[in-house]
N, C-alpha and C positions, 0 to 999 in steps of 0.2 A: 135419174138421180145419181149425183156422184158416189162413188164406193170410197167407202171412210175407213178407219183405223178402230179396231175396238175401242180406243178413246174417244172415239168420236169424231178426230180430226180428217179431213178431208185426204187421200192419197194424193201425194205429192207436192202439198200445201211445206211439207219440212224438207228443206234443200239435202240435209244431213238423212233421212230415210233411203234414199235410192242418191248417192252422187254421182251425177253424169257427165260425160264433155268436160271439157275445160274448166267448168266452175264444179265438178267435182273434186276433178284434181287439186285444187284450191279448199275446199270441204274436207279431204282429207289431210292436206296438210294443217288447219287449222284442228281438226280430230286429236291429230298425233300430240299438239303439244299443249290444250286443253283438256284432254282426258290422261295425258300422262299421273298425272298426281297419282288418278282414280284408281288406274289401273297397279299401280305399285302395292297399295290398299288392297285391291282386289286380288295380286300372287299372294301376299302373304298371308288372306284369309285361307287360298286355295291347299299352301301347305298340311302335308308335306308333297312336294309337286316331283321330285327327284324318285325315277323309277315309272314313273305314271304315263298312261296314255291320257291326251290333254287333247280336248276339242274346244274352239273358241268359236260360238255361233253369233254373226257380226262381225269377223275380225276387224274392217276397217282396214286402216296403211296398216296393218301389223305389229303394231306397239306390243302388245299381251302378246301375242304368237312368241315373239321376240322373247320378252322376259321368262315366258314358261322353258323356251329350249334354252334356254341360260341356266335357270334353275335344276336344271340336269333330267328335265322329262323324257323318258324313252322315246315318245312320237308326241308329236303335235299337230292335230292339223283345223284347217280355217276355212268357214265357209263364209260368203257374204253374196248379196243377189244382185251387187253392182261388182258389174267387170275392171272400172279404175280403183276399186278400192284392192279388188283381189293382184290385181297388177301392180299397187302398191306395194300388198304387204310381200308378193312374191322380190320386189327389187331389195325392198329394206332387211329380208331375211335370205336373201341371195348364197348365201355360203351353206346353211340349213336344209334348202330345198333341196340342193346341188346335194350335197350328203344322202337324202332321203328322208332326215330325222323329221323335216317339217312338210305337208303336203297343203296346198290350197288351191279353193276350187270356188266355183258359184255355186250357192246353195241357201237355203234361208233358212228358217228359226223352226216352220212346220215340214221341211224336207232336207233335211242335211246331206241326205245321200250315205248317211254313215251307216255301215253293218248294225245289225242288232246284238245291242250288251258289248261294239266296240273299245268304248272310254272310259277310265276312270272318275275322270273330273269334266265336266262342261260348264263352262262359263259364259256367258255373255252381258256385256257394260254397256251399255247408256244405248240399248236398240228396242227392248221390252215394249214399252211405250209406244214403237213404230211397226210392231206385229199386226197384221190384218187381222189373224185371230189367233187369240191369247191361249186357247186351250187346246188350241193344234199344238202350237210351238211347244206347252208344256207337257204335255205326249208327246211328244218328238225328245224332248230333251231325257225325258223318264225312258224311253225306247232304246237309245241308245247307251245309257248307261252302264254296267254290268253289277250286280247284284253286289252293294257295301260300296257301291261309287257313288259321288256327290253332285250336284249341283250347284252353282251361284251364282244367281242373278242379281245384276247391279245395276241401279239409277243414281242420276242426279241427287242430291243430299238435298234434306230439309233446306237449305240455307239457299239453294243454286233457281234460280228463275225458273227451270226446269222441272223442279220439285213435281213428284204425282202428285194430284188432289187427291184428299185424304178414300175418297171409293175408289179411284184408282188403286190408288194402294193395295189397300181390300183386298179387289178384285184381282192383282197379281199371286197376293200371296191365297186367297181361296183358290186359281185356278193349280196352284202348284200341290196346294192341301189336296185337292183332287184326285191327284196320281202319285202323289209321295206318301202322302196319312199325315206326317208332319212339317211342318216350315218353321228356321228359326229364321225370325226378323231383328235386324241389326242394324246400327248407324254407326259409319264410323266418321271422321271429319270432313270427307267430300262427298259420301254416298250412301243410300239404303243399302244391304245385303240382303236380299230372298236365301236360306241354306236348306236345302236338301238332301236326303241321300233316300237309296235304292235300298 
């Protein structure tokens, strides 16, 4: 039997979960400038971002990496489980990495590779949905946080084809109730918000 997505969807069934070859590269350029909106939404929930250590699990081409080390965040760094995305977000934030301020690697949602209680803030936009499992990734994200630091996790909006079914939903924000105590749930004009803190 094939190994599925805690949604239930098949691994590998979504082009955009793992982008590979040639037609990832093409995946992530189409990432960068339909999730753009998202992600703008998503720094300014993240504020105040200036001073903070900033981990973005999913990065993608680097869009968010981007905008956090713009917003004046001490360190930034980006994990993602596909190599063309990371070599993306590595060329689009080329001036950043070179500095130190931004660091990116392969890593996923339940292994970041990150220290424990390194970050302040963790975020990850429109990959939740493509976790093998939901309550790794949400201990992993709780793990690395350090005590008074946030989380926010973002999906596709009511409105977007993408949309969670409504136990989907549920099911993101019970797994994060889990290991937070509390989740505030929020919509803004393109996305759900999951908020947490440590």
């Amino acid at each position: 039997m094939a190994r599925r997505l805690w949604t239930g969807e098949p691994v590998g069934a979504n082009p955009f979960a793992l982008p590979r070859g040639p037609a990832g590269l093409a995946a992530g350029w189409i990432l960068a400038r339909t999730n753009r909106r998202q992600q703008h939404e998503v720094i300014r929930a993240l504020a105040p971002v200036a001073g903070r250590r900033v981990l973005e699990v999913g990065c993608g081409p680097g869009v968010l990496i981007g905008l956090a080390a713009d917003a004046g965040a001490e360190a930034v760094a980006g994990v993602d489980p596909s190599r063309e995305m990371v070599a993306m977000a590595r060329r689009r934030n080329a001036a950043a990495v070179r500095s130190g301020r931004v660091r990116l690697h392969r890593g996923s949602a339940a292994a970041t590779g990150a220290a424990d209680a390194e970050f302040d803030l963790v975020v990850t936009v429109n990959t939740v949905a493509m976790w093998p499992f939901l309550d790794d990734g949400a201990a992993e994200l709780h793990r690395v946080l350090r005590p008074g630091g946030r989380a926010v996790v973002s999906w596709h909006g009511a409105r977007s084809r993408f949309a969670l079914r409504a136990d989907e939903d549920a099911a993101v924000a019970a797994a994060l109730r889990r290991r937070f105590g509390t989740v505030r749930r929020r919509e803004t004009e393109t996305a759900v918000l999951f908020e947490a803190a440590t």
